[in-house]
PDB file of N, CA, C and O in Angstrom:
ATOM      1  N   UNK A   1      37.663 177.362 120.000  1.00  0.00           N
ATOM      2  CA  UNK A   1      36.990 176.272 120.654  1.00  0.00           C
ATOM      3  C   UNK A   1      38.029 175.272 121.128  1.00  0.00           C
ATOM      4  O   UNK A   1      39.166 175.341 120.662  1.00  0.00           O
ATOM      5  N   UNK A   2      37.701 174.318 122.053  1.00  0.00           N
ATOM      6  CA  UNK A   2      38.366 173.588 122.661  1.00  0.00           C
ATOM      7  C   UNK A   2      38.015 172.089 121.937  1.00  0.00           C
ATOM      8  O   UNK A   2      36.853 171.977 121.548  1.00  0.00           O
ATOM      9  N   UNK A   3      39.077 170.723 121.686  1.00  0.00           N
ATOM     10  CA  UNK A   3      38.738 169.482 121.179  1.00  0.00           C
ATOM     11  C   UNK A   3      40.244 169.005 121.691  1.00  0.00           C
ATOM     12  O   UNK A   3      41.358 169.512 121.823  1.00  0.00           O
ATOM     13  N   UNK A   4      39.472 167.466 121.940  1.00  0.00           N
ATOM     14  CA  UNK A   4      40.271 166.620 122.370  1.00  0.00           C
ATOM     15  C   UNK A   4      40.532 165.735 121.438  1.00  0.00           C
ATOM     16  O   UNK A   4      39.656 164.933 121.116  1.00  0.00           O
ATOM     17  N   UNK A   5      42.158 165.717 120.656  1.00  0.00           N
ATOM     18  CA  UNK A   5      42.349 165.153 119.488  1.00  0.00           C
ATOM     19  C   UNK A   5      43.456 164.265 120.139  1.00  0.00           C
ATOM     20  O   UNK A   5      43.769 164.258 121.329  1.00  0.00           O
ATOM     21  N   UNK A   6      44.159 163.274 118.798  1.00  0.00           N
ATOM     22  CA  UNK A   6      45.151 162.508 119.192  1.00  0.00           C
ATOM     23  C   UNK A   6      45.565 162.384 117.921  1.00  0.00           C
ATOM     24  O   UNK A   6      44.754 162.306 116.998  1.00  0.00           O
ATOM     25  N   UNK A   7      47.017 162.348 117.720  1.00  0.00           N
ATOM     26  CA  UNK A   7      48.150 161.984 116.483  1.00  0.00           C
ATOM     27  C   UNK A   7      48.253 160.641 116.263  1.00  0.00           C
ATOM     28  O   UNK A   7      48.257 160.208 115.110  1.00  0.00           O
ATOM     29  N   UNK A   8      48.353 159.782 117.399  1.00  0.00           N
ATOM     30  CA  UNK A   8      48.630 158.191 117.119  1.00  0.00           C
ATOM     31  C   UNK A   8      47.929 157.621 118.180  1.00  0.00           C
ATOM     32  O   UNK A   8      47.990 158.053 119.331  1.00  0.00           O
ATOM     33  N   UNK A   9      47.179 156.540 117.781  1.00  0.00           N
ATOM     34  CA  UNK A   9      46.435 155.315 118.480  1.00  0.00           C
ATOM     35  C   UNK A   9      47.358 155.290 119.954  1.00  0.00           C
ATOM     36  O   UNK A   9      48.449 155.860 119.948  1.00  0.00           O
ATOM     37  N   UNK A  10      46.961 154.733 120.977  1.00  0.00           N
ATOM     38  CA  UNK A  10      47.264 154.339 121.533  1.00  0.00           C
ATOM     39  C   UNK A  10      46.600 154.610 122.937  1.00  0.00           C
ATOM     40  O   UNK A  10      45.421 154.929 122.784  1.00  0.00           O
ATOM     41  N   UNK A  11      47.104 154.574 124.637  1.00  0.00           N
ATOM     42  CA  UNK A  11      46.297 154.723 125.555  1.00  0.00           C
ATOM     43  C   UNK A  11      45.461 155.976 126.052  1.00  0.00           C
ATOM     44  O   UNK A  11      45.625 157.112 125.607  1.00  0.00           O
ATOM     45  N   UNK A  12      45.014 155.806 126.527  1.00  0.00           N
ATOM     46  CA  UNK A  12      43.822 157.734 126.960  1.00  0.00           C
ATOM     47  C   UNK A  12      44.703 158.783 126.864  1.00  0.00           C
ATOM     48  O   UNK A  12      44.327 159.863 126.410  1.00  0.00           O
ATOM     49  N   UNK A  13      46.097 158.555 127.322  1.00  0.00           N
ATOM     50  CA  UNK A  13      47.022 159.671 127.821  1.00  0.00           C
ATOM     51  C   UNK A  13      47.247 160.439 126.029  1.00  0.00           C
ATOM     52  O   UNK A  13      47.471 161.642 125.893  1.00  0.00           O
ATOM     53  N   UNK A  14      47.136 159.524 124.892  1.00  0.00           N
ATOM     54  CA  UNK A  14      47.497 160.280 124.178  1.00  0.00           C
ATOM     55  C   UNK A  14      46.296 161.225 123.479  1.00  0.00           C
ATOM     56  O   UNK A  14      46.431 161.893 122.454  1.00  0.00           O
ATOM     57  N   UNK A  15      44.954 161.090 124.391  1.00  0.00           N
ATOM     58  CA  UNK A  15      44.599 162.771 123.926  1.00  0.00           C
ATOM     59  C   UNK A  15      45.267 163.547 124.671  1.00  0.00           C
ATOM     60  O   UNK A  15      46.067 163.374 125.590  1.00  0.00           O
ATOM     61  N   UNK A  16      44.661 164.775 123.947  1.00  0.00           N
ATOM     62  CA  UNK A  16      45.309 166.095 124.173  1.00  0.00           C
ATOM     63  C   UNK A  16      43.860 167.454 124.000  1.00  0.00           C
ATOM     64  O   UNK A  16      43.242 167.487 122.936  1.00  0.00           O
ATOM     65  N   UNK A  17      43.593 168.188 124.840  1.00  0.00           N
ATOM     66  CA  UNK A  17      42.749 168.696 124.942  1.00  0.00           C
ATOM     67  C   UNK A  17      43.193 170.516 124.369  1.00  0.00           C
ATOM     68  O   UNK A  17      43.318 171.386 125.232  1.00  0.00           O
ATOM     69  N   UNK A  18      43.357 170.805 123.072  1.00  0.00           N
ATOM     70  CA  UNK A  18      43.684 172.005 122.355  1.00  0.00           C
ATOM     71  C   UNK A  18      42.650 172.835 122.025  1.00  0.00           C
ATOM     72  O   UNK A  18      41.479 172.586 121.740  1.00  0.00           O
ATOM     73  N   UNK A  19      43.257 173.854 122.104  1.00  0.00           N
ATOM     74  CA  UNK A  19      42.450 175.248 121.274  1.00  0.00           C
ATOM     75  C   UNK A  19      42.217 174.959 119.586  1.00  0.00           C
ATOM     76  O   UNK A  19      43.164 174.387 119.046  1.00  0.00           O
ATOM     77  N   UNK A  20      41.270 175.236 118.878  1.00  0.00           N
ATOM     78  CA  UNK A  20      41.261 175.071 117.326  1.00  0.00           C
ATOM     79  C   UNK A  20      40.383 176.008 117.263  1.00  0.00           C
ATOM     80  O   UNK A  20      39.679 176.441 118.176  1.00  0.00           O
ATOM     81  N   UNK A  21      40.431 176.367 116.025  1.00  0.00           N
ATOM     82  CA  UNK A  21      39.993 177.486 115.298  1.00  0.00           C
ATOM     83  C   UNK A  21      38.194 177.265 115.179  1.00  0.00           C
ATOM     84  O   UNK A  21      37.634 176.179 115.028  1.00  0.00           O
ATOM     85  N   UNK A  22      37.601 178.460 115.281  1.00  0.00           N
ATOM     86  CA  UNK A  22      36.155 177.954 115.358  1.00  0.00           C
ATOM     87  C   UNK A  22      35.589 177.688 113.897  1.00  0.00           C
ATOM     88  O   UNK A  22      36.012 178.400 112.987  1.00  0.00           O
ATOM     89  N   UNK A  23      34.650 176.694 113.628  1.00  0.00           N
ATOM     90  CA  UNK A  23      34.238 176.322 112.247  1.00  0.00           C
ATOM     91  C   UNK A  23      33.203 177.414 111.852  1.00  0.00           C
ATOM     92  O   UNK A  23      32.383 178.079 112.485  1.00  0.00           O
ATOM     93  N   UNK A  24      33.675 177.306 110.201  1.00  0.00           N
ATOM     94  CA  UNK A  24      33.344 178.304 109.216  1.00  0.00           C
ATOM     95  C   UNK A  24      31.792 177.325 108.692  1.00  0.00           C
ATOM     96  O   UNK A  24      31.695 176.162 108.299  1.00  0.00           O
ATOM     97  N   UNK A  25      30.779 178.357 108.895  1.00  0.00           N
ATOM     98  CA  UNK A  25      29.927 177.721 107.940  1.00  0.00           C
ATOM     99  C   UNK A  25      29.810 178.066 106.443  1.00  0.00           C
ATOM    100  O   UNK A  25      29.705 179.241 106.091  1.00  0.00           O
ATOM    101  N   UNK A  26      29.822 177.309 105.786  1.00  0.00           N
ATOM    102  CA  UNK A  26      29.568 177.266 104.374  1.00  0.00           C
ATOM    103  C   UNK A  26      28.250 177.840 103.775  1.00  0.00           C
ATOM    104  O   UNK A  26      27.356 178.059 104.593  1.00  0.00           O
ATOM    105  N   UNK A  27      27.969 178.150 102.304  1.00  0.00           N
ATOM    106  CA  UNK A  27      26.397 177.747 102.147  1.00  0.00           C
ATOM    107  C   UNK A  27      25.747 176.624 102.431  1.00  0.00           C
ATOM    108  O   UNK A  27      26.368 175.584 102.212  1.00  0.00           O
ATOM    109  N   UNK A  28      24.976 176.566 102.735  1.00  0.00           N
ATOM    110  CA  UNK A  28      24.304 175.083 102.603  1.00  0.00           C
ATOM    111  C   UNK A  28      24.424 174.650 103.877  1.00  0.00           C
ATOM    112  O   UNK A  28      23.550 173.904 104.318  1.00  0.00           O
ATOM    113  N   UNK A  29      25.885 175.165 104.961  1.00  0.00           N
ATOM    114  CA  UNK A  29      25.585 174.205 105.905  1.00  0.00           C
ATOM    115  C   UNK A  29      25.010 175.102 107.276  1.00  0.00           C
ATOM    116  O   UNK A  29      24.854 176.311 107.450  1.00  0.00           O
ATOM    117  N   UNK A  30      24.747 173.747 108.264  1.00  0.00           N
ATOM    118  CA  UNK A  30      24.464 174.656 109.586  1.00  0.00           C
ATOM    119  C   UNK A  30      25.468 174.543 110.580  1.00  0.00           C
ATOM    120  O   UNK A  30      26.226 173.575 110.650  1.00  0.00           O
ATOM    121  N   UNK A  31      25.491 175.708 111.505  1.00  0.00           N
ATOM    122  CA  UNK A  31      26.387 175.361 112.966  1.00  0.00           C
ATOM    123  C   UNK A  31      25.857 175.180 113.818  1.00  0.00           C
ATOM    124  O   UNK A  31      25.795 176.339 114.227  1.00  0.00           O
ATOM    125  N   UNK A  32      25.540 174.827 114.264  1.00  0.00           N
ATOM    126  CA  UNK A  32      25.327 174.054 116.087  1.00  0.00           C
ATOM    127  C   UNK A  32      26.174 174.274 117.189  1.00  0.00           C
ATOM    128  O   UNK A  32      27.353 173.927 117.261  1.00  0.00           O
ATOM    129  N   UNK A  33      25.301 175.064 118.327  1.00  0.00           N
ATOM    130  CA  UNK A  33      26.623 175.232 118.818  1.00  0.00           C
ATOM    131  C   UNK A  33      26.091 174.390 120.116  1.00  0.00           C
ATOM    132  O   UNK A  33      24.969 174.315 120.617  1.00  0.00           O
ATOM    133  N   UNK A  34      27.914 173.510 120.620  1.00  0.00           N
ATOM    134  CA  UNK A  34      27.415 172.191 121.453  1.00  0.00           C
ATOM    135  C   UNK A  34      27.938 172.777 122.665  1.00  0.00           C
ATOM    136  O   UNK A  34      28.982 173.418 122.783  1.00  0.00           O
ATOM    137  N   UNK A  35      27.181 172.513 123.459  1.00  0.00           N
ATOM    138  CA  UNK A  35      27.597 173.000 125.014  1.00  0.00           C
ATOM    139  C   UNK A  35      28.384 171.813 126.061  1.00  0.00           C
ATOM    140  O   UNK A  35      28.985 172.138 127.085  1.00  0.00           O
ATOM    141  N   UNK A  36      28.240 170.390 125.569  1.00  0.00           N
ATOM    142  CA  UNK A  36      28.906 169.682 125.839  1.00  0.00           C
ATOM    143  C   UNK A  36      29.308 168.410 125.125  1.00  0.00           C
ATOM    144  O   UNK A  36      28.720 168.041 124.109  1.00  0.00           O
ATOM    145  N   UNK A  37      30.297 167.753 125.655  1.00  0.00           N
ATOM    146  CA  UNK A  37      30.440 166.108 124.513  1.00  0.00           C
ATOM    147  C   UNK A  37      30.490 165.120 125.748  1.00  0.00           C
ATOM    148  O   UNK A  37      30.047 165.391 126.865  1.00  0.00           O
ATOM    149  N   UNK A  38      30.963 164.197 125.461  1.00  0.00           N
ATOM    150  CA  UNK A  38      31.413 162.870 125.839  1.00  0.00           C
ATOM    151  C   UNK A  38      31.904 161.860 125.257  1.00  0.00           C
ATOM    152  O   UNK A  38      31.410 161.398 124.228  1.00  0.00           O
ATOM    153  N   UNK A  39      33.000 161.351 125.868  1.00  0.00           N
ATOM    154  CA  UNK A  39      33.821 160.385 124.738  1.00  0.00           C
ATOM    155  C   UNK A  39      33.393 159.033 125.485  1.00  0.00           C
ATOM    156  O   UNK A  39      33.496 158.802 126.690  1.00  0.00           O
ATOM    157  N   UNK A  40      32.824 158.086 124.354  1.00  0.00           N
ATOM    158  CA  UNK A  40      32.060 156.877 124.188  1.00  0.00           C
ATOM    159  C   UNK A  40      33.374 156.128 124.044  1.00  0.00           C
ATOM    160  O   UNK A  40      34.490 156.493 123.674  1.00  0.00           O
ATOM    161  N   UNK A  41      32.709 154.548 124.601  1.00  0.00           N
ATOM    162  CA  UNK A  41      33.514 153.640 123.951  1.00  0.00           C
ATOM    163  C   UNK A  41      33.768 153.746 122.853  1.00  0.00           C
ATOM    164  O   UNK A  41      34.931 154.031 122.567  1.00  0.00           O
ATOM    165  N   UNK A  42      33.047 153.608 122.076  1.00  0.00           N
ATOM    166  CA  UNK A  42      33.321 153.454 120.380  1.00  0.00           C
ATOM    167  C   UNK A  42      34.254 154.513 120.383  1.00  0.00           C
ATOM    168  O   UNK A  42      34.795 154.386 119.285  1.00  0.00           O
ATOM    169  N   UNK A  43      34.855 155.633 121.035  1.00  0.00           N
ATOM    170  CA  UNK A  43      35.527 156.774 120.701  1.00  0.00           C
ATOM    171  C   UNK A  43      36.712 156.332 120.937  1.00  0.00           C
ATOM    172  O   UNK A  43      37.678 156.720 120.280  1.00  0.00           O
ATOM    173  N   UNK A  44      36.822 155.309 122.074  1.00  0.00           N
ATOM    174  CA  UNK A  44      37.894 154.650 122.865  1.00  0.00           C
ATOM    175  C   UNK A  44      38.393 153.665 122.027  1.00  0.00           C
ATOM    176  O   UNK A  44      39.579 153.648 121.700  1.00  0.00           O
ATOM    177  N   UNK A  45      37.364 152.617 121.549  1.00  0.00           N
ATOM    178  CA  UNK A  45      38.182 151.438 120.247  1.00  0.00           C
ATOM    179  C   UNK A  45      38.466 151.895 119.094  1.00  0.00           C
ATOM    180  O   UNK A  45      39.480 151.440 118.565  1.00  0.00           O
ATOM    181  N   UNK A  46      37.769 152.791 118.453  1.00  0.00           N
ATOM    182  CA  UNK A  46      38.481 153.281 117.294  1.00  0.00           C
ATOM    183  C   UNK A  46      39.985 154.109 117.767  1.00  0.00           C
ATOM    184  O   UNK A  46      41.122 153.910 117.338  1.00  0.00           O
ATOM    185  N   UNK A  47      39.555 155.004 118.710  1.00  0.00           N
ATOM    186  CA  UNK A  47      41.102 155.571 118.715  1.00  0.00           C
ATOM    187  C   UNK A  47      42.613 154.749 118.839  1.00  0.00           C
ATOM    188  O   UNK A  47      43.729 155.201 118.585  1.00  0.00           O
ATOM    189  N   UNK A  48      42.211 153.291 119.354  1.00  0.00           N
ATOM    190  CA  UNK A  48      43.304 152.302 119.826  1.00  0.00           C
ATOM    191  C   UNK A  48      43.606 151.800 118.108  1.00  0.00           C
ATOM    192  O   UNK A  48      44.648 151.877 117.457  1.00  0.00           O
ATOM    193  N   UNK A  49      42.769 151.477 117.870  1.00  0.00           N
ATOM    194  CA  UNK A  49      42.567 150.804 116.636  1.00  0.00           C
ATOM    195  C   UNK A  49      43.118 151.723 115.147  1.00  0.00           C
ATOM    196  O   UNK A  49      43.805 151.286 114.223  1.00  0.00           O
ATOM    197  N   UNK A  50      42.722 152.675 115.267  1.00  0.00           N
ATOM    198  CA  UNK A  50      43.321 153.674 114.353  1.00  0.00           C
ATOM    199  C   UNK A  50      45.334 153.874 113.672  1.00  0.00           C
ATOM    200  O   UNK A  50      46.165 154.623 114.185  1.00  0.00           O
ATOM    201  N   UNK A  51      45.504 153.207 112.800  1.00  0.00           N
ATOM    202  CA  UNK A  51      46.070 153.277 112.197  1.00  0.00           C
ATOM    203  C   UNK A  51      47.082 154.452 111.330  1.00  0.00           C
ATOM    204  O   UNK A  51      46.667 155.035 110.328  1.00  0.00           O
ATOM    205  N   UNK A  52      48.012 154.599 111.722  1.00  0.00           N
ATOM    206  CA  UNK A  52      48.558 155.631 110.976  1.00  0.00           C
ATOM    207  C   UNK A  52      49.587 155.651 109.171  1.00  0.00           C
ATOM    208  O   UNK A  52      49.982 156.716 108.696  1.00  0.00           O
TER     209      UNK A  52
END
């Protein structure tokens, strides 16, 4: 699967849009599978804000 992660706070440029391994369901849990996202403000101030 594809996700757009980041190592350190800072401007848009530092996501990065990678391949990751697809999630394992557990007992107990469910998978969902999402056909799309969108990154929210709130996705935008926490990522600035985020602390390493």
């Amino acid at each position: 699967m594809k996700a757009a992660v980041y190592d350190n706070p800072g401007v848009p440029a530092v996501l990065e849009y990678v391949d990751m391994p697809d999630p394992a369901c557990g007992p107990g849990d469910v998978l969902i599978a999402v056909e799309a996202i969108s990154i929210e403000g709130g996705d935008l101030i926490n990522r600035r804000s985020t602390k390493q």
